[in-house]
DSSP file (Angstrom, degrees, kcal/mol; ACC not computed):
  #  RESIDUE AA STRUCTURE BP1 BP2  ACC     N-H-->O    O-->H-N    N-H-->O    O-->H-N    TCO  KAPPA ALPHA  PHI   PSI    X-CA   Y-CA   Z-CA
    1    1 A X              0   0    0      0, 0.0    61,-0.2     0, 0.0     2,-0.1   0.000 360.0 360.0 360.0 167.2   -9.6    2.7    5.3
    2    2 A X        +     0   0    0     59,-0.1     2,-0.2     1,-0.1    59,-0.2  -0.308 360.0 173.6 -62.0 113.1   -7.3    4.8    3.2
    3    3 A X  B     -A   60   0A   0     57,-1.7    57,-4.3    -2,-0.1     2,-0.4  -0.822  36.3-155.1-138.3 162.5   -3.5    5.4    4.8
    4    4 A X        -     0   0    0     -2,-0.2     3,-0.2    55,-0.2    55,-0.1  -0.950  45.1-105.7-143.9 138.5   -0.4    6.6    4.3
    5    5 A X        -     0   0    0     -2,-0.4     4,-0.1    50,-0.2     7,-0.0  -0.303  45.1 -77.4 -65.4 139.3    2.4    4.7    6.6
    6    6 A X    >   -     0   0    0      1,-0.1     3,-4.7     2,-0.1    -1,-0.2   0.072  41.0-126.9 -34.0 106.9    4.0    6.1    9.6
    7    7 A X  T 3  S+     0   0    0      1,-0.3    -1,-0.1    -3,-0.2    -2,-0.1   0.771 101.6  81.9 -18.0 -72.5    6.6    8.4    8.4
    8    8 A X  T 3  S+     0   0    0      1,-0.1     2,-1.1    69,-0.1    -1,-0.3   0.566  83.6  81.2  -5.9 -30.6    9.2    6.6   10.5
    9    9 A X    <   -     0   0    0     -3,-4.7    68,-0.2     1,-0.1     3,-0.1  -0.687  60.7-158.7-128.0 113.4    9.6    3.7    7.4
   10   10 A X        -     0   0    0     -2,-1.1     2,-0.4    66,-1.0    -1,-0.1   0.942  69.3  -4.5  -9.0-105.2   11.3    4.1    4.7
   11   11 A X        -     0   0    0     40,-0.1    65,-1.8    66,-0.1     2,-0.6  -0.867  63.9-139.7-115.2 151.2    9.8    1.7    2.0
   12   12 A X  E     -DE  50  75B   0     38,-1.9    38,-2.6    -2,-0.4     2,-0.3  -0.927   8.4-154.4-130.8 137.4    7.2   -0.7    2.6
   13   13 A X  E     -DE  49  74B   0     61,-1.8    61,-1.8    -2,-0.6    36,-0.2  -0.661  11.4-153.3-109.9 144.2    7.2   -4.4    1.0
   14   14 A X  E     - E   0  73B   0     34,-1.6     2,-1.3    -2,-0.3    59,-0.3  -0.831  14.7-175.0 -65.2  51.0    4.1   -5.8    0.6
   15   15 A X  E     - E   0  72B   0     57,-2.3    57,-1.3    -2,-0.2     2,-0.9  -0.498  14.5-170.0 -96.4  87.5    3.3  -10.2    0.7
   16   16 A X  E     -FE  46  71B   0     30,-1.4    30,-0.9    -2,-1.3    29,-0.3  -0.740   7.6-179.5 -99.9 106.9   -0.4  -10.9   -0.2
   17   17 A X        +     0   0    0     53,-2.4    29,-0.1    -2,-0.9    54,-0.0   0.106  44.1  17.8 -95.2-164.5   -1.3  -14.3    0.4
   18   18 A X  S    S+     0   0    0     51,-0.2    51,-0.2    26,-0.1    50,-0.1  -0.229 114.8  20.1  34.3-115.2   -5.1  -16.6   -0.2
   19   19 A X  S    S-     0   0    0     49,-3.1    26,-0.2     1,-0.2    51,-0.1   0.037  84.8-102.3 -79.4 171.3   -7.1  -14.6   -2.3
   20   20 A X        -     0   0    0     24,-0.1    47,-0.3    49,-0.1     2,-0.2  -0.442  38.4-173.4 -80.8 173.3   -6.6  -11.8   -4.7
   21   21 A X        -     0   0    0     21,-0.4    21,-1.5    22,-0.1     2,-0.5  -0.927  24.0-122.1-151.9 171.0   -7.4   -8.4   -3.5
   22   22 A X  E     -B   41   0A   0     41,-0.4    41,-2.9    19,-0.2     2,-0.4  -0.921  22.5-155.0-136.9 129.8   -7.5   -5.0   -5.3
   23   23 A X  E     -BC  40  62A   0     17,-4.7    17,-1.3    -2,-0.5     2,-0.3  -0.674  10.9-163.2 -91.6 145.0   -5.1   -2.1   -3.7
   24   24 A X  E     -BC  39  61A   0     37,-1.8    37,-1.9    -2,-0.4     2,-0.5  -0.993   7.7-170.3-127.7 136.5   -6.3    1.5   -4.4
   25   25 A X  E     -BC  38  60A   0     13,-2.1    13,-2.2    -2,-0.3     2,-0.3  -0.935   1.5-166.4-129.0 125.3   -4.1    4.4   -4.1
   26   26 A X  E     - C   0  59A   0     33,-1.1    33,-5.4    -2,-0.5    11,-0.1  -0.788  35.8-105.8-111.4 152.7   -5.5    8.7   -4.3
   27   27 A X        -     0   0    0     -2,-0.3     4,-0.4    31,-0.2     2,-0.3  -0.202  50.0 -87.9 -60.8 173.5   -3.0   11.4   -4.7
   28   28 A X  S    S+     0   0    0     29,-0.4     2,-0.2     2,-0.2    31,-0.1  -0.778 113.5  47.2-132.9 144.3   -2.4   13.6   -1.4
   29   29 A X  S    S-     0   0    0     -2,-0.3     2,-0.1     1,-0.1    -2,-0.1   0.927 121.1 -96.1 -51.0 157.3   -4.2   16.2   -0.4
   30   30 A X        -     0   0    0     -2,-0.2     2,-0.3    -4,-0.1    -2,-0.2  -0.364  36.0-148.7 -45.8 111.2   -7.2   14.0   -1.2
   31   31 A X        -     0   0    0     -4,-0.4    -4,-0.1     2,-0.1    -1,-0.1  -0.885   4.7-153.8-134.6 129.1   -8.8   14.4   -4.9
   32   32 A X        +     0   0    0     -2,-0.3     2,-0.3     4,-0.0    -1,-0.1   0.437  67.0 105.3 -97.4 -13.4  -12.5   13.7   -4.8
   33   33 A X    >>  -     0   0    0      1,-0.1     3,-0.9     2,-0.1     4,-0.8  -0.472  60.1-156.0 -69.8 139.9  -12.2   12.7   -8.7
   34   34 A X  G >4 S+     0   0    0     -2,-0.3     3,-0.7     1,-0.2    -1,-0.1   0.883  95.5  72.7 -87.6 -23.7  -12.3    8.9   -9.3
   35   35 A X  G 34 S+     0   0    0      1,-0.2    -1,-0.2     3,-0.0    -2,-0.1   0.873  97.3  56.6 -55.3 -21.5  -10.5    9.4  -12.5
   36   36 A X  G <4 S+     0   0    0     -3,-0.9     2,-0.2     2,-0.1    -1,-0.2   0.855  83.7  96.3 -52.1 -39.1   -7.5   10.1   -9.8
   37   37 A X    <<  -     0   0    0     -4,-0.8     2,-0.4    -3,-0.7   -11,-0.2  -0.333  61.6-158.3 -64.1 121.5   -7.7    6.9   -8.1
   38   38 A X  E     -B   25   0A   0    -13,-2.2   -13,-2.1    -2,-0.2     2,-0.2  -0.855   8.0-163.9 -92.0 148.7   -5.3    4.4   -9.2
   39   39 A X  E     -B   24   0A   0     -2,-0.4   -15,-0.2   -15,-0.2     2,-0.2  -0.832  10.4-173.1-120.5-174.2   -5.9    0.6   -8.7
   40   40 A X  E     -B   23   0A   0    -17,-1.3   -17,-4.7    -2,-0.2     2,-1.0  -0.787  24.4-134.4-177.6 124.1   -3.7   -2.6   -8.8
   41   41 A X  E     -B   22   0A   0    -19,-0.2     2,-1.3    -2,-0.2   -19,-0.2  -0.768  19.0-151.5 -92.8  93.5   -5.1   -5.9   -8.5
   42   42 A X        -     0   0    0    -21,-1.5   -21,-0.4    -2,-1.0     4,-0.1  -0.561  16.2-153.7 -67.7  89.1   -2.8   -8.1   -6.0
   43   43 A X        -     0   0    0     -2,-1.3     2,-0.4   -23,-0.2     3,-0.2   0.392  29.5 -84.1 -49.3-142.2   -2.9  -11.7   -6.8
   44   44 A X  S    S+     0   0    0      1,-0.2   -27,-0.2   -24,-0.1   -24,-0.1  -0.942 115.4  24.4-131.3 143.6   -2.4  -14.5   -4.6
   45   45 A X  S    S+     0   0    0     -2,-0.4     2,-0.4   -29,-0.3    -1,-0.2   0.498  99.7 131.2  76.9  -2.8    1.4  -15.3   -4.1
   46   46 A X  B     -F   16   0B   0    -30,-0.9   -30,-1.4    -3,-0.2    -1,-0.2  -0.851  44.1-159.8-115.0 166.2    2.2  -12.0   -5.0
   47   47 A X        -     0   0    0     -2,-0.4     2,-0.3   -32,-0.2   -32,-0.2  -0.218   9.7-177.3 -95.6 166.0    4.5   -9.1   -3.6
   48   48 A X        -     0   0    0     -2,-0.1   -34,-1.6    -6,-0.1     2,-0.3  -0.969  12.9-140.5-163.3 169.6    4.6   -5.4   -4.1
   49   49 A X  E     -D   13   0B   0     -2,-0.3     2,-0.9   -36,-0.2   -36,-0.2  -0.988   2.1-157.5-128.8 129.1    6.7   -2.1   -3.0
   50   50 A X  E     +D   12   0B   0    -38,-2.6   -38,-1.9    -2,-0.3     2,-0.2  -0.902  38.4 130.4-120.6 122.5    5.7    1.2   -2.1
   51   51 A X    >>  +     0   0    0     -2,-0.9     4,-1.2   -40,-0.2     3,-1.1  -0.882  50.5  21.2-139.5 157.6    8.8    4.0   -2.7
   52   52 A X  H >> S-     0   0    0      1,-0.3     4,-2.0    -2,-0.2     3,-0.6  -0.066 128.1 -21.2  79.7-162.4    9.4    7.1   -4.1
   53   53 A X  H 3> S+     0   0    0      1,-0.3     4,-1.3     2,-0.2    -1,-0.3   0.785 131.2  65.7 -71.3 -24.0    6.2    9.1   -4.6
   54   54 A X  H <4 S+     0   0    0     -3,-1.1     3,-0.4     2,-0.2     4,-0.3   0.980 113.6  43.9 -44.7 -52.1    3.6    6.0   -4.6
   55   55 A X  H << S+     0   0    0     -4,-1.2   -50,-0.2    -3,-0.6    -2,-0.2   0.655 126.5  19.3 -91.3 -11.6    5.0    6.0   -1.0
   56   56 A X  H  < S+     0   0    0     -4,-2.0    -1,-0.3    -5,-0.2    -2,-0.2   0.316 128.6  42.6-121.1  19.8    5.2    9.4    0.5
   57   57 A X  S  < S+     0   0    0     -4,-1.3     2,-0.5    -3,-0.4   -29,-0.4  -0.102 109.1  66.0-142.7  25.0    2.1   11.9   -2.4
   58   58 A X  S    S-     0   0    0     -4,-0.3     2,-0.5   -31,-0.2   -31,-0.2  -0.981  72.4-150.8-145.4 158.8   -0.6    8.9   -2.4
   59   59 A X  E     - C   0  26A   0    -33,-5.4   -33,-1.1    -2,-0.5     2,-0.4  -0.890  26.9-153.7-111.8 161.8   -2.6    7.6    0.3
   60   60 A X  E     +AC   3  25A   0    -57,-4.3   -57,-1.7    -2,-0.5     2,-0.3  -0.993  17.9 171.7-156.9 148.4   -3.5    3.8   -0.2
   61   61 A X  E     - C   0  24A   0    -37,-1.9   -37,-1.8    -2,-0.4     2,-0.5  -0.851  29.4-126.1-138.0 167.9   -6.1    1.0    0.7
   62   62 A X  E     - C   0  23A   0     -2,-0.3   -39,-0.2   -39,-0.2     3,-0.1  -0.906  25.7-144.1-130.1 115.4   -7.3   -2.4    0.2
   63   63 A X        -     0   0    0    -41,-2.9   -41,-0.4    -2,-0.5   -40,-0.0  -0.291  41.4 -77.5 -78.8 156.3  -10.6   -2.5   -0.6
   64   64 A X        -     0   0    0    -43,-0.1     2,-0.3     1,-0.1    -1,-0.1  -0.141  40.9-142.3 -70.9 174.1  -12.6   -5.8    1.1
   65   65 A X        -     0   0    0      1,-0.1     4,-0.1     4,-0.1   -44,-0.1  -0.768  14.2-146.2-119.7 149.8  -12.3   -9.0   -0.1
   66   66 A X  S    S+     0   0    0     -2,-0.3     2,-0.3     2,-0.1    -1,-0.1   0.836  90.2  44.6 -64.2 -42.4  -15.0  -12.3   -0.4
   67   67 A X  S    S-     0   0    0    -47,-0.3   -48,-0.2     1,-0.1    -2,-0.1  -0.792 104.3 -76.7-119.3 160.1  -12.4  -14.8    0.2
   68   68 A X        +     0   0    0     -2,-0.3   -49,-3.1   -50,-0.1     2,-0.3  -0.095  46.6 173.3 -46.9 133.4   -9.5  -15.1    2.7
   69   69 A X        -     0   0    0    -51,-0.2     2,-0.5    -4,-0.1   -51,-0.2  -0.939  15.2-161.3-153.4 148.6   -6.5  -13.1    2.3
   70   70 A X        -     0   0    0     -2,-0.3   -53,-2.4   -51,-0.1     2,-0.4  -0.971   8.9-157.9-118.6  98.7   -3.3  -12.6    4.6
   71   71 A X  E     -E   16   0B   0     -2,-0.5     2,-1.0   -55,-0.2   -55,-0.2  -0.831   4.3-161.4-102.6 127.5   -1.1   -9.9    4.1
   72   72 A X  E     -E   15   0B   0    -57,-1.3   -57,-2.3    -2,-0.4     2,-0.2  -0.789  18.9-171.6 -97.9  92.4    2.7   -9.9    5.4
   73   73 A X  E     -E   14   0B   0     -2,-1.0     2,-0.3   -59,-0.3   -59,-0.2  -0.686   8.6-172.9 -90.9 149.7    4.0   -6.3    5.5
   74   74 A X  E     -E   13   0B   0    -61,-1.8   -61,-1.8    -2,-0.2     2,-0.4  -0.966   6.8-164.2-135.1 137.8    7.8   -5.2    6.2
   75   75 A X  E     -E   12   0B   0     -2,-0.3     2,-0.4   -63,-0.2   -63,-0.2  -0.968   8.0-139.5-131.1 137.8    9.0   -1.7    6.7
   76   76 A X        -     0   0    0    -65,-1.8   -66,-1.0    -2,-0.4     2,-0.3  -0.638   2.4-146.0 -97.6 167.0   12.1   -0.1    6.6
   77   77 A X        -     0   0    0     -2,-0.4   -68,-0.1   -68,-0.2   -66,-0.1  -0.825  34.7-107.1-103.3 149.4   13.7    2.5    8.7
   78   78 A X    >   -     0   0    0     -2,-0.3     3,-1.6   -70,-0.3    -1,-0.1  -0.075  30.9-111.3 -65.5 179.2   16.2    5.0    7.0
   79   79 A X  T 3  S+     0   0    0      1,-0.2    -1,-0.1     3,-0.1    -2,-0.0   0.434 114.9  63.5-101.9  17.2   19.6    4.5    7.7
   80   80 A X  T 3  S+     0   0    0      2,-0.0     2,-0.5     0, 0.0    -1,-0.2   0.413  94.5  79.4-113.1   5.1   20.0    7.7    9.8
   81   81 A X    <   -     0   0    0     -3,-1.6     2,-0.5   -73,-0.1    -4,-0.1  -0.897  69.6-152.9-103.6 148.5   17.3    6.1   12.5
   82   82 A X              0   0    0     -2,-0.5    -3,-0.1     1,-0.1    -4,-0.0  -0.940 360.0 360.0 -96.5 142.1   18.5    3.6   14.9
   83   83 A X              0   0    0     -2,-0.5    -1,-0.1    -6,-0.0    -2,-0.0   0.590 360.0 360.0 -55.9 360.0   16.4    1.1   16.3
């Protein structure tokens, strides 16, 4: 379903492996128009970043997929938390 990452990280890197998949992202608070909805098509072998306003004013999802697909997420922490 439709997320926005834990506050606690920074940026979050994306690795979407086997199949393509297609990421969809709504503005925050939640707009019930579909012209709102952005997508982006993740191929296979490719990477992505979410910063900046993608990453804290949109909520985002991965809609399902037919064929296998693995996705390798990384998050940072800001530099004023310590682990």
């Amino acid at each position: 379903g439709g997320h926005r990452d834990r506050e606690a990280f920074e940026h979050i890197v994306g690795v979407s492996l086997g199949g393509w998949a297609r990421m969809r992202f709504r503005p925050l608070p939640l707009s019930k128009k579909k012209n709102d909805i952005l997508s982006l098509e993740l191929e296979a072998r490719s990477a992505y970043i979410m910063q900046g306003d993608i990453r804290w004013r949109w909520q985002h999802s991965v809609a399902e997929t037919r064929t296998h697909r693995w996705s390798i997420t990384f998050r940072t922490l800001p530099k004023n938390i310590k682990p």
